[in-house]
N, C-alpha and C positions, 0 to 999 in steps of 0.2 A: 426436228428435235433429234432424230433416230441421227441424223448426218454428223450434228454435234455430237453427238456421246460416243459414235465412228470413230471420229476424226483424234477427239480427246484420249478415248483407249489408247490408240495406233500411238498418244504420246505421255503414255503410264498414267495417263488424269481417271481418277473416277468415274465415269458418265452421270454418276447420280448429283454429283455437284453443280448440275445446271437443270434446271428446272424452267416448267411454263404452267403457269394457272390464268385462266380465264376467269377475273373479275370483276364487275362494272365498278366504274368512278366512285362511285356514290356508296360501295360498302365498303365501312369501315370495317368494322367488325371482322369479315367475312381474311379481307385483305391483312389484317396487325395477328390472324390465327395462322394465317401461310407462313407468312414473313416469320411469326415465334417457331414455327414447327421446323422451317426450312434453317433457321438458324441452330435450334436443336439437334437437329441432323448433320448439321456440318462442326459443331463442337465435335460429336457423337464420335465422328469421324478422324477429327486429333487428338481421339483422348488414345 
């Protein structure tokens, strides 16, 4: 993760615009509150 967000600076990207969560298959829930927040953050980000 540390490598990508390296590699991205070095080409003017944000690092926080790539993200990794560890979630099992089986939660929804857990999984559609990442996916809302991560998309929140990245509006956040072209406003």
């Amino acid at each position: 993760m540390q490598a990508a967000q390296t590699l991205m600076a070095e080409r003017g990207i944000d690092g926080s615009r790539v993200k990794m969560a560890a979630i099992c298959s089986v939660c929804a829930e857990p999984f559609t509150r990442q996916v809302r927040g991560f998309t929140e953050s990245l509006a956040a980000m072209e406003a």
